[in-house]
C-alpha positions as a Markdown table, in Angstrom:
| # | Residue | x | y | z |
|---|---|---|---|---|
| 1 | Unk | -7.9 | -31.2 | 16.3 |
| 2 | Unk | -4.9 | -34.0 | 15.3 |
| 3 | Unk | -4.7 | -34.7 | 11.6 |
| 4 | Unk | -5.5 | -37.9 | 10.5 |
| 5 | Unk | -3.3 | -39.1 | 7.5 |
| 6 | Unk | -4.8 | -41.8 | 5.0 |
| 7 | Unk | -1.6 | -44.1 | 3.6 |
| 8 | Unk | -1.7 | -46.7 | 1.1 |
| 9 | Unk | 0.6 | -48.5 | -0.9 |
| 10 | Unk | 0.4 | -48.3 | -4.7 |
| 11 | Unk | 0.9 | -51.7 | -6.9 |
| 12 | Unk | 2.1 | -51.0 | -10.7 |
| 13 | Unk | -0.6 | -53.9 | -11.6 |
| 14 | Unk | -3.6 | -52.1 | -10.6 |
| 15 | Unk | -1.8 | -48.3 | -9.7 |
| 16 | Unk | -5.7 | -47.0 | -9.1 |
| 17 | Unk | -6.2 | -48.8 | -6.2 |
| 18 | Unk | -4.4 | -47.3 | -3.8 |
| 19 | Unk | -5.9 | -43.3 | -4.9 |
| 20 | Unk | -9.8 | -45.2 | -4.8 |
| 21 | Unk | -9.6 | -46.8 | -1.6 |
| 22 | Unk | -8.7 | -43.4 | -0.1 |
| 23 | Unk | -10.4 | -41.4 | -1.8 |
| 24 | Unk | -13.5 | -43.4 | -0.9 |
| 25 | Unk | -12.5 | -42.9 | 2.7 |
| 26 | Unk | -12.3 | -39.1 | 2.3 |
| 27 | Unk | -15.4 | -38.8 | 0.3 |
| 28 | Unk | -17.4 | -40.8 | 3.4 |
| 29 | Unk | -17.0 | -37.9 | 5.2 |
| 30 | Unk | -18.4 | -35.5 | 2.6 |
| 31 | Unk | -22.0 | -34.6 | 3.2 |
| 32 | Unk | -24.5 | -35.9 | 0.3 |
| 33 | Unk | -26.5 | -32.6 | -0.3 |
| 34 | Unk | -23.4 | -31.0 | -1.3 |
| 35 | Unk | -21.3 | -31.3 | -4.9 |
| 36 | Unk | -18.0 | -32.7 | -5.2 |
| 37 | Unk | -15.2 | -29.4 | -6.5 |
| 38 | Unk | -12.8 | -31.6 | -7.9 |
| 39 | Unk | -9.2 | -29.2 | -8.0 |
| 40 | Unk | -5.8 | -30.3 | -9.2 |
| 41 | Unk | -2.6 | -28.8 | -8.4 |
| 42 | Unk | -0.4 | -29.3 | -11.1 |
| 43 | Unk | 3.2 | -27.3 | -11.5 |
| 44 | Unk | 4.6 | -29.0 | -14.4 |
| 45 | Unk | 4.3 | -31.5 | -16.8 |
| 46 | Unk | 6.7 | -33.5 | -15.0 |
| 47 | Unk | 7.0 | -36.8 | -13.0 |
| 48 | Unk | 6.8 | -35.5 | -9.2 |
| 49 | Unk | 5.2 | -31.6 | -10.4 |
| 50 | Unk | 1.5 | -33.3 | -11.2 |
| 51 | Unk | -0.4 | -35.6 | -10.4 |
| 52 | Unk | -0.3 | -39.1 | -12.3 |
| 53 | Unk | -3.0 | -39.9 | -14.4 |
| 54 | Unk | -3.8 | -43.1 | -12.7 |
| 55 | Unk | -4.3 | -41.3 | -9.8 |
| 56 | Unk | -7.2 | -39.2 | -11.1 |
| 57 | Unk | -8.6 | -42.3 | -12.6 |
| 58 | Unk | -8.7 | -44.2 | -9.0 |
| 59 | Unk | -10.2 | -40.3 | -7.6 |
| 60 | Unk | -13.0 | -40.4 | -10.1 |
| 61 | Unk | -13.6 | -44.2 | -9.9 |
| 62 | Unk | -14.1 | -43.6 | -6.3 |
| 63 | Unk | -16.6 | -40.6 | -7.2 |
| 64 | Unk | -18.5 | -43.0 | -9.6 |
| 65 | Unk | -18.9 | -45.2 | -7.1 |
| 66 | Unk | -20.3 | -43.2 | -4.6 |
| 67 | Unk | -22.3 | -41.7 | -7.0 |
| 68 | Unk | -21.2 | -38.3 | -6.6 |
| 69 | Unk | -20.4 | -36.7 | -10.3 |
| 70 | Unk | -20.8 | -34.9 | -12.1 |
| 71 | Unk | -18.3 | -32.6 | -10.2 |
| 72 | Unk | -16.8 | -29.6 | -10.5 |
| 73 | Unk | -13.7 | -29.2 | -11.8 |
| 74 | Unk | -11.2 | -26.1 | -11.5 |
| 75 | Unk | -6.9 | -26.1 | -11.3 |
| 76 | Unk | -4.7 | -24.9 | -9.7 |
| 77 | Unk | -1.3 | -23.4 | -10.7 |
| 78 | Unk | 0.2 | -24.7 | -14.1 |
| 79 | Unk | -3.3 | -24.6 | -16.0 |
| 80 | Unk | -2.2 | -26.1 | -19.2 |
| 81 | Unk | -0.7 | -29.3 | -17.2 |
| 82 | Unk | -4.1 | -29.5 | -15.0 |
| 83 | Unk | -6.2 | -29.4 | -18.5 |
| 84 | Unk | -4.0 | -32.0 | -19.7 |
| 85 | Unk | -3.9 | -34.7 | -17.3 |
| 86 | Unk | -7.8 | -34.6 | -17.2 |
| 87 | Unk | -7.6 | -35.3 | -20.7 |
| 88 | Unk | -5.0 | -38.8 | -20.4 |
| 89 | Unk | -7.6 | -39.4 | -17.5 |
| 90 | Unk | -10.0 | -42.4 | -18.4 |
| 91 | Unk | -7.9 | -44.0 | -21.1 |
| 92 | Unk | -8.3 | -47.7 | -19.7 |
| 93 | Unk | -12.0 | -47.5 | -18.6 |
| 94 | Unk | -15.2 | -47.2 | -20.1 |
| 95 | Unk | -15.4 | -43.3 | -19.5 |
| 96 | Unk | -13.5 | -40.1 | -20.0 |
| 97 | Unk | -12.7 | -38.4 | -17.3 |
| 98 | Unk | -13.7 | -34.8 | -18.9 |
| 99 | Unk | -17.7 | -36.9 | -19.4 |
| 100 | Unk | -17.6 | -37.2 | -15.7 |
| 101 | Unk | -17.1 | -33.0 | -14.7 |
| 102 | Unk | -18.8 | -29.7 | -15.0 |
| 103 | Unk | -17.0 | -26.4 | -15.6 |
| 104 | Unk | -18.2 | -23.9 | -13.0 |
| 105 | Unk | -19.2 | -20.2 | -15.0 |
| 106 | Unk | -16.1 | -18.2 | -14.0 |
| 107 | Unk | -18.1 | -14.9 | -14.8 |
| 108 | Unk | -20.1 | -15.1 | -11.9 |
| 109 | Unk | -18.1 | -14.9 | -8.9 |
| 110 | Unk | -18.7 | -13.4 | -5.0 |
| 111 | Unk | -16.3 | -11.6 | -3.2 |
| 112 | Unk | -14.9 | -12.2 | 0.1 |
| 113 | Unk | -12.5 | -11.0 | 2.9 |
| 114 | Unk | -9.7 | -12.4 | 4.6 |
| 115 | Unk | -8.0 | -11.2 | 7.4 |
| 116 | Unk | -5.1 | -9.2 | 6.5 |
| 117 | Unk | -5.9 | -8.8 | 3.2 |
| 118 | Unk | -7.4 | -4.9 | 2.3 |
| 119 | Unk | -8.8 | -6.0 | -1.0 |
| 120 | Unk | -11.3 | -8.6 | -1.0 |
| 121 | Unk | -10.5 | -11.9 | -2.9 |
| 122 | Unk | -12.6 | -13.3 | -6.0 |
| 123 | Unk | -14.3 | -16.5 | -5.6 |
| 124 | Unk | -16.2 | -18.9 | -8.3 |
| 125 | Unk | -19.9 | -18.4 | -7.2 |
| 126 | Unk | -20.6 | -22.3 | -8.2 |
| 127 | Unk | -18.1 | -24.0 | -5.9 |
| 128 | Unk | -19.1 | -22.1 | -2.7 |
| 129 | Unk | -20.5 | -24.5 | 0.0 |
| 130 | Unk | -19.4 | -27.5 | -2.3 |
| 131 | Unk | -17.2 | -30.3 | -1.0 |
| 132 | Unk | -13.7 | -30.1 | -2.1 |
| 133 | Unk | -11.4 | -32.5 | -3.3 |
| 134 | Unk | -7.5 | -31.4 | -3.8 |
| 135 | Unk | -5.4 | -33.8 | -6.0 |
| 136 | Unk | -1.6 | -32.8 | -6.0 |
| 137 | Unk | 1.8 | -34.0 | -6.1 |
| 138 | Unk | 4.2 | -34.6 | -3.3 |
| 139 | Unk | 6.5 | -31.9 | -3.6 |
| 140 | Unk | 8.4 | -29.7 | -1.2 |
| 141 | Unk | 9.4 | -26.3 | -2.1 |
| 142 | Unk | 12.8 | -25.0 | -0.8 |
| 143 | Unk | 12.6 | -21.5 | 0.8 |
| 144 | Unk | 15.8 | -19.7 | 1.9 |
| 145 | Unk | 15.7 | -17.1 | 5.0 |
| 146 | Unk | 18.7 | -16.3 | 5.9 |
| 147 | Unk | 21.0 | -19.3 | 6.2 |
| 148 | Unk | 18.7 | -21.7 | 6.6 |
| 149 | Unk | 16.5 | -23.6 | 4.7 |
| 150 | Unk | 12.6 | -24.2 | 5.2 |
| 151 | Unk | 10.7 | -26.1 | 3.4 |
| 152 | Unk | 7.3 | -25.7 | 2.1 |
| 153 | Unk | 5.0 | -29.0 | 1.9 |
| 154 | Unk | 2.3 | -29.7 | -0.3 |
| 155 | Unk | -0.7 | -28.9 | 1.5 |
| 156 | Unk | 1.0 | -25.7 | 2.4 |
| 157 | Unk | 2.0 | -25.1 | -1.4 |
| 158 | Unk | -1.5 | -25.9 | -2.3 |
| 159 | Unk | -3.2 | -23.5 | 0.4 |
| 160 | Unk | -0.7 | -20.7 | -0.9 |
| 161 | Unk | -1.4 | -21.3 | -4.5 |
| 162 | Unk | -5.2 | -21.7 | -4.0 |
| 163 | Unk | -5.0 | -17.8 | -2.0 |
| 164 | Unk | -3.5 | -16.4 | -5.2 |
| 165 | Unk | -5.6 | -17.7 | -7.6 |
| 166 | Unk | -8.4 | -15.8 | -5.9 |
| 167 | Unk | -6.1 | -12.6 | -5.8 |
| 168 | Unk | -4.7 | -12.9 | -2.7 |
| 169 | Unk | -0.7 | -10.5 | -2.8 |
| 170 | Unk | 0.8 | -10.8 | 1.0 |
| 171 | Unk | 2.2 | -7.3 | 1.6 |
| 172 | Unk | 6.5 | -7.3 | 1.4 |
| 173 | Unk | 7.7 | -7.2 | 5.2 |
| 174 | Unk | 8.7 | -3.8 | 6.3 |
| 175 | Unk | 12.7 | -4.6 | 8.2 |
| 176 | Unk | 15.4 | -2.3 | 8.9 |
| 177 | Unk | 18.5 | -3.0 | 6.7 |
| 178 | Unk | 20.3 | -6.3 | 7.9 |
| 179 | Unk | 17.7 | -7.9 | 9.7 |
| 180 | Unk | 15.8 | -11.0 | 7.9 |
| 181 | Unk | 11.7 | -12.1 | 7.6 |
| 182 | Unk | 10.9 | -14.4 | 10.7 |
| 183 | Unk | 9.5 | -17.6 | 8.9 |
| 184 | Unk | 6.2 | -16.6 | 11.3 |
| 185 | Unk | 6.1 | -13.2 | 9.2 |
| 186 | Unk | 7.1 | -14.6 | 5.6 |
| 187 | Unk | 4.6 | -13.8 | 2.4 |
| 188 | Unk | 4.6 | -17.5 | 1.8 |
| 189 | Unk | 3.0 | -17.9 | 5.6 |
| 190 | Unk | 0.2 | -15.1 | 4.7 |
| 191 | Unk | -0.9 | -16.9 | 1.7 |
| 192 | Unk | -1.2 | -20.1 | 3.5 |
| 193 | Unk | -3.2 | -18.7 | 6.2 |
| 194 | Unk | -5.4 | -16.9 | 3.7 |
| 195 | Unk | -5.7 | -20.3 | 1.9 |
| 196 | Unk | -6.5 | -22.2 | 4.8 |
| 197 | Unk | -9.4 | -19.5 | 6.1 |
| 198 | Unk | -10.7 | -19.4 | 2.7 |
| 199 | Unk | -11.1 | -23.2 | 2.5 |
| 200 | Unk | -13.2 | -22.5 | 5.9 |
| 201 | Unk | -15.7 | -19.9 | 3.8 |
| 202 | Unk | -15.9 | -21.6 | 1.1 |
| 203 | Unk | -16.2 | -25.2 | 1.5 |
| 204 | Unk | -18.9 | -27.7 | 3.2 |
| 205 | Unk | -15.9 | -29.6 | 3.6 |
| 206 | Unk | -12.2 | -30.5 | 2.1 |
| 207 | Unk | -9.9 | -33.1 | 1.7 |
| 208 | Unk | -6.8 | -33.4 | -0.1 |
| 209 | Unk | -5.2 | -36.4 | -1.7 |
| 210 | Unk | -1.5 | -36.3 | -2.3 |
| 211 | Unk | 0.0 | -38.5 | -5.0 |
| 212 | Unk | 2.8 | -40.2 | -3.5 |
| 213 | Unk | 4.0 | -42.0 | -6.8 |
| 214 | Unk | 7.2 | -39.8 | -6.5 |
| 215 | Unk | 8.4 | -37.3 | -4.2 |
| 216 | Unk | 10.6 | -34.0 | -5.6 |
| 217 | Unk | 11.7 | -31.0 | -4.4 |
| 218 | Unk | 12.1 | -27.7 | -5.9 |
| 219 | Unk | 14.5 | -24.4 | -6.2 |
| 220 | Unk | 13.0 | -21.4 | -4.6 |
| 221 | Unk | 10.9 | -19.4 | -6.8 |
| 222 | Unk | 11.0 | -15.5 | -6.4 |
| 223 | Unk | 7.5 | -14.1 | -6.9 |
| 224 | Unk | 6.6 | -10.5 | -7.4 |
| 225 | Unk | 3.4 | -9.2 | -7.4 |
| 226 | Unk | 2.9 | -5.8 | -9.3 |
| 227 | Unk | 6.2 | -3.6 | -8.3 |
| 228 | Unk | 8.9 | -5.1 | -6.2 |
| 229 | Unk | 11.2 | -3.5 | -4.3 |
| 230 | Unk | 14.9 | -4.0 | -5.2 |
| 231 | Unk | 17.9 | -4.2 | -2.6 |
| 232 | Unk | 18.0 | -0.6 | -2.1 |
| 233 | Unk | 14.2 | -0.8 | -1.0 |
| 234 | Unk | 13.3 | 1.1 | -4.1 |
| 235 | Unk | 10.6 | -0.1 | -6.2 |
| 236 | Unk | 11.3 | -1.4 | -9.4 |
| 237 | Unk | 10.0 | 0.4 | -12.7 |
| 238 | Unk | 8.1 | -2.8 | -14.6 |
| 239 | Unk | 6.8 | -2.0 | -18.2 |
| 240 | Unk | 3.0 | -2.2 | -18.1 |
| 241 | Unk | 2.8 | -4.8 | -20.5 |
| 242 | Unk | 5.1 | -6.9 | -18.5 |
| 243 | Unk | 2.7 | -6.8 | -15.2 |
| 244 | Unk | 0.5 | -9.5 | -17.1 |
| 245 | Unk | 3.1 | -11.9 | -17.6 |
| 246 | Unk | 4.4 | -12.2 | -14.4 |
| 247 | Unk | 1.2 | -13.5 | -13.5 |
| 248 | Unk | 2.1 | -16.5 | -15.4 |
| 249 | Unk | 3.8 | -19.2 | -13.2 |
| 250 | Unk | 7.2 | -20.5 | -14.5 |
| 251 | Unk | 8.0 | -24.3 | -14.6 |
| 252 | Unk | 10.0 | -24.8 | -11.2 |
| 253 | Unk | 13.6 | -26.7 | -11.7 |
| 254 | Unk | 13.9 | -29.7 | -9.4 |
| 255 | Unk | 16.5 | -30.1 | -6.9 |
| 256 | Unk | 18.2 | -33.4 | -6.7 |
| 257 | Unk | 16.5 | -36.6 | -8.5 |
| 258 | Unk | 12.9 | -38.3 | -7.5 |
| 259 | Unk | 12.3 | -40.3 | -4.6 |
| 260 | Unk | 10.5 | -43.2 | -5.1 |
| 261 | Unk | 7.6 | -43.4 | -2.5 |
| 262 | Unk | 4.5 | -45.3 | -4.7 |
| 263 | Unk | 2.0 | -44.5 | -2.7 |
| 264 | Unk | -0.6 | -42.5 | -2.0 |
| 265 | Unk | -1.6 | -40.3 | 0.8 |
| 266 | Unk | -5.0 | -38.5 | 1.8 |
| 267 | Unk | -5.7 | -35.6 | 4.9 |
| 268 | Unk | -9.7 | -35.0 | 5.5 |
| 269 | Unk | -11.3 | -32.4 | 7.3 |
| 270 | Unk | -9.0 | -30.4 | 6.0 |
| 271 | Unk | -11.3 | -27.0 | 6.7 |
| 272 | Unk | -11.4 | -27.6 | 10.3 |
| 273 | Unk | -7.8 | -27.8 | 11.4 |
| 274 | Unk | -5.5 | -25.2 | 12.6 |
| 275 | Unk | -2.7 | -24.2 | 10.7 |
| 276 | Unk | -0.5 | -25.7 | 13.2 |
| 277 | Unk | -1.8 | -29.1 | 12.4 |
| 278 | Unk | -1.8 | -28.5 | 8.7 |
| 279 | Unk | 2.0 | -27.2 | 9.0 |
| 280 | Unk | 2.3 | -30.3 | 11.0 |
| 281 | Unk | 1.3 | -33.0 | 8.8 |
| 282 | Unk | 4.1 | -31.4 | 6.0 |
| 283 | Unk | 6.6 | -31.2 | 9.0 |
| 284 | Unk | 6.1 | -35.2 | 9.5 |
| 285 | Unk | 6.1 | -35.8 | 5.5 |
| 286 | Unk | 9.8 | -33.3 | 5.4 |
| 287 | Unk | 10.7 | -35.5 | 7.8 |
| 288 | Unk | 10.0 | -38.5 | 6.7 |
| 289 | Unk | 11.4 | -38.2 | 3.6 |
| 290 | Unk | 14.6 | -36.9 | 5.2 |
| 291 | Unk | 14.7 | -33.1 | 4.3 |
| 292 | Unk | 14.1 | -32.1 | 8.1 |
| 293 | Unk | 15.7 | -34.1 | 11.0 |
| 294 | Unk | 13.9 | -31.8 | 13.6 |
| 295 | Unk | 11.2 | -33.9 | 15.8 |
| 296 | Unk | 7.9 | -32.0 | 14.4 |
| 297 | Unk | 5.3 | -30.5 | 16.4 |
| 298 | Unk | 1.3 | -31.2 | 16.0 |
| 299 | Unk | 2.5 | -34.4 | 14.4 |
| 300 | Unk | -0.6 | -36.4 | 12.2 |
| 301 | Unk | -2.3 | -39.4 | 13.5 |
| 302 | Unk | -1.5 | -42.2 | 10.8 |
| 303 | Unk | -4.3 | -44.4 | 9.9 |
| 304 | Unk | -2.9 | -46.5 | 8.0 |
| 305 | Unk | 1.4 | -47.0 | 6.7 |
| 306 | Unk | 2.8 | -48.8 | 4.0 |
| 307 | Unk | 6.2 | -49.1 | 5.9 |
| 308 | Unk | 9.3 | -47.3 | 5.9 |
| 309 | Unk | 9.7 | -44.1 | 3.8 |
| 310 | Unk | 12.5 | -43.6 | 1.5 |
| 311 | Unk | 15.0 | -40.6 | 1.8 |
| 312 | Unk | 14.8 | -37.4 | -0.9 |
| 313 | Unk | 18.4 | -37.0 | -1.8 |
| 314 | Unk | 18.9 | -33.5 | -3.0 |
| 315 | Unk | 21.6 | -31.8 | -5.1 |
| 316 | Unk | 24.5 | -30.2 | -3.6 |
| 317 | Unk | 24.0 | -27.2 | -2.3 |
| 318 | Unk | 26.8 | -24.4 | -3.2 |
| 319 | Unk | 28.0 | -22.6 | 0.0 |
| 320 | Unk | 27.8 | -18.7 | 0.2 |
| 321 | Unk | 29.8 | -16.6 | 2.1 |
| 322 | Unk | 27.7 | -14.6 | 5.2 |
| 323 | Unk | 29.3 | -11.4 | 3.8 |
| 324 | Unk | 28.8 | -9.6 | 1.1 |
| 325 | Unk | 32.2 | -8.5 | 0.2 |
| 326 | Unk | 33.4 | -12.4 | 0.9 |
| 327 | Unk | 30.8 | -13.0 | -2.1 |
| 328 | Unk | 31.9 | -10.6 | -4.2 |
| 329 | Unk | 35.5 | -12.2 | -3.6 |
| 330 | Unk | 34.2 | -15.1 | -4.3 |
| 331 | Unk | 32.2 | -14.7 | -7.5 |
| 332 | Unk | 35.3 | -13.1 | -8.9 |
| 333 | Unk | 37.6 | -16.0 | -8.0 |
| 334 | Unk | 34.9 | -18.7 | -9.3 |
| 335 | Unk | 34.3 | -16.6 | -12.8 |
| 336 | Unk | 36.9 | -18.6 | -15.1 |
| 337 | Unk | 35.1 | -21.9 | -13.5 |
| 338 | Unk | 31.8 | -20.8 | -14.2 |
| 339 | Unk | 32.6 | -19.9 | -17.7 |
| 340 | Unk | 34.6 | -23.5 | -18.2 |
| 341 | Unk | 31.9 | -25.5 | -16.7 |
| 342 | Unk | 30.2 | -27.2 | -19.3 |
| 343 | Unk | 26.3 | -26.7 | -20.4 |
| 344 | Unk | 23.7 | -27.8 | -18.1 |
| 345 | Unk | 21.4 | -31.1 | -19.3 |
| 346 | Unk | 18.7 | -30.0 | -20.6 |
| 347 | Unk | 16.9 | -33.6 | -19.9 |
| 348 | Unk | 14.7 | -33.7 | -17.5 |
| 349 | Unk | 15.8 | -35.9 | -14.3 |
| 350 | Unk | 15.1 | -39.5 | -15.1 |
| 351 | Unk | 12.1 | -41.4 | -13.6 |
| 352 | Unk | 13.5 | -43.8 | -11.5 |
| 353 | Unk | 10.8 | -47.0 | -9.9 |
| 354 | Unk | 8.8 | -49.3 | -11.3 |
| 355 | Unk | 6.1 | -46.6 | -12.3 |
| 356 | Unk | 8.5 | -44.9 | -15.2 |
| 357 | Unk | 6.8 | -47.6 | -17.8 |
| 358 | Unk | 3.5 | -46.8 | -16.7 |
| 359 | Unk | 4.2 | -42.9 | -16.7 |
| 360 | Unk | 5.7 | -43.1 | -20.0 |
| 361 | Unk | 2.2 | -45.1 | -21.2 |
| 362 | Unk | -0.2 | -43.2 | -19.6 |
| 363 | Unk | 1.0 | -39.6 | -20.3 |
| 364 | Unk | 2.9 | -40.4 | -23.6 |
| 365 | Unk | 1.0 | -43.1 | -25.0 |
| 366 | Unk | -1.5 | -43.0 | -27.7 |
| 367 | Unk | -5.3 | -43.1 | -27.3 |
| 368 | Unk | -6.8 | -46.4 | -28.0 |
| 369 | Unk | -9.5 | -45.1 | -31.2 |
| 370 | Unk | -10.7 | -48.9 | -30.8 |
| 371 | Unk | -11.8 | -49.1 | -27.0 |
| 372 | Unk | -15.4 | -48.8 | -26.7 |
| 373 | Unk | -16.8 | -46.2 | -24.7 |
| 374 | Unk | -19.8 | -45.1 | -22.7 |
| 375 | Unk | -22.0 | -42.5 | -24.1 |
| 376 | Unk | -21.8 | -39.1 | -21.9 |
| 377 | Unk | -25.1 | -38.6 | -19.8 |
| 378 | Unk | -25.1 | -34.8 | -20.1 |
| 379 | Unk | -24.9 | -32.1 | -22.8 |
| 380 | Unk | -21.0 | -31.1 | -24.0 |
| 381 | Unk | -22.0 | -27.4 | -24.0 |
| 382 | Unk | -20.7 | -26.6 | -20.7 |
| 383 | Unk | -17.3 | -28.1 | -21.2 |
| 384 | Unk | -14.7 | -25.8 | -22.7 |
């Protein structure tokens, strides 16, 4: 099955637009005995690493409209970011977005199995045979094998990120010394395969709207899970109260500035493709935005396009030697410039388009005390 990608431009005038009218077409799809599970992807409070708040108002205006809320709402990834965008959600229309959700009970959960996975994962009993709705940046994370660099998209990164939050660990590759993981055999293709055949079990159906406001890339991340192994192959001794914290995900470092793409982009069905076509629809956006010039396989079928994309212009890249004593050589030679090279900016990169006004209101700005408001239909007792 090809997937079908949902484009549309987004106008600083009415910047909800563009998120309603496809969120509207992705909801169509959803079938009306089910909830809504609305999840949002967030990896930093940071223009490009979460979703914009006026992109989850034009996702729940759309919901309102249909009449499907109250919905459920869960995150995914940098919790404190997710929690606070629903909060700046609402601010300019007659409803909060937190009046509009439910929080599932996370104490009562089911367990399932995925293939490749001994342990089963844990799942929120509430949300199974819902209808999902994913709301997440566009970003691409960099991932180095060898002397190449892949790049993992955003419905990749949120398949992988949805697999661990129900405690999914791939298992390290077992290699003979100098040969490298085949991007086929990586832990980061595991969880996204587990993420993907989860959504399957789970979900009536999913859809996933990607907010195209900015585009950023990331550094790599390493991730260990429990007791790694260090270069020797030897596990490494962790303290026991340090196991908890590397649960915690740390706020990635962007590489290069933002791309201004404003708009915003939507993939249905997302439970009945094959990895192949999900892989492919990031593929097309990588290259699209200039990060892969290979021709992509299993390539989407574009509904609708806003025009031409612009390119993601990355940072440069220091060169390592292939050896390890010409790095050694190297990091010997380079010391005196390292420790001459002045302090890195602690700024954030700066917001470049004609959104950086309305990001700097709507996640910066003040609440209006003197905006009337609807009264909430439901009971506050389940929020939290």
């Amino acid at each position: 099955m090809r997937a079908q990608l949902h484009v549309h431009a987004g106008q600083p005038r009415s910047p909800e637009r563009a998120a309603q009218l496809i969120a509207a077409e992705l909801a169509a799809s959803f079938p009306r005995q089910r909830q809504v599970t609305l999840a949002i992807v967030a990896l930093g409070p940071h223009p490009g690493l979460t979703p914009t708040p006026w992109m989850l108002d034009g996702l729940l205006a759309a919901l309102v409209e249909a009449e499907r809320t109250p919905v459920n709402f869960v995150t995914i990834g940098d919790h404190q970011t997710g929690e606070a965008l629903l909060r700046k959600a609402g601010r300019q229309g007659p409803v909060r977005g937190a009046e509009l959700i439910e929080r599932p009970n996370r104490d009562r959960r089911i367990d399932l199995r995925v293939g490749g996975h001994a342990r089963p994962l844990s799942v929120l009993r509430e949300v199974v045979g819902s209808s999902l709705i994913v709301c997440a940046p566009l970003c691409f994370g960099a991932h180095d094998l060898g002397p190449v660099r892949h790049w993992q998209g955003p419905i990749a990164g949120l398949l992988a990120s949805f697999a661990e939050a129900q405690g999914f660990t791939p298992a390290t590759p077992k290699l003979r010394t100098g040969l490298r993981p085949r991007v086929e055999d990586s832990p980061d293709r595991a969880a996204v395969t587990a993420g993907l055949e989860l959504l399957g079990a789970c979900f009536a159906s999913a859809a996933v709207l990607l907010d195209g406001t900015w585009a950023a890339a990331v550094e790599p991340t390493s991730k260990q899970a429990g007791r790694g192994r260090a270069g020797n192959g030897r596990f490494i001794t962790l303290p026991k109260l340090s196991l908890a914290a590397t649960r915690e995900p740390k706020p990635p470092t962007l590489l290069g500035e933002l791309a201004t793409c404003d708009r915003a982009l939507g993939v249905g069905a997302l439970n009945q493709l094959t990895l192949a076509s999900v892989l492919g629809v990031d593929r097309w956006l990588a290259a699209a935005l200039g990060l892969d010039s290979r021709t992509p396989d299993h390539s989407p079928e574009l509904v609708t396009s806003p025009g031409r994309w612009p390119t993601l212009s990355l940072a440069a890249t220091r060169s390592q030697p292939p050896r390890l004593a010409d790095r050694a050589i190297a990091g010997i030679r380079s010391q005196t410039k390292r420790l001459r090279a002045p302090l890195p900016n602690a700024l954030p990169a700066p917001v470049p388009g004609e959104f950086a006004a309305l990001w700097t209101q709507r996640w910066y700005g003040e609440h209006e005390l003197g905006r009337p408001r609807l009264a909430s239909q439901r009971s506050p007792t389940g929020l939290r």
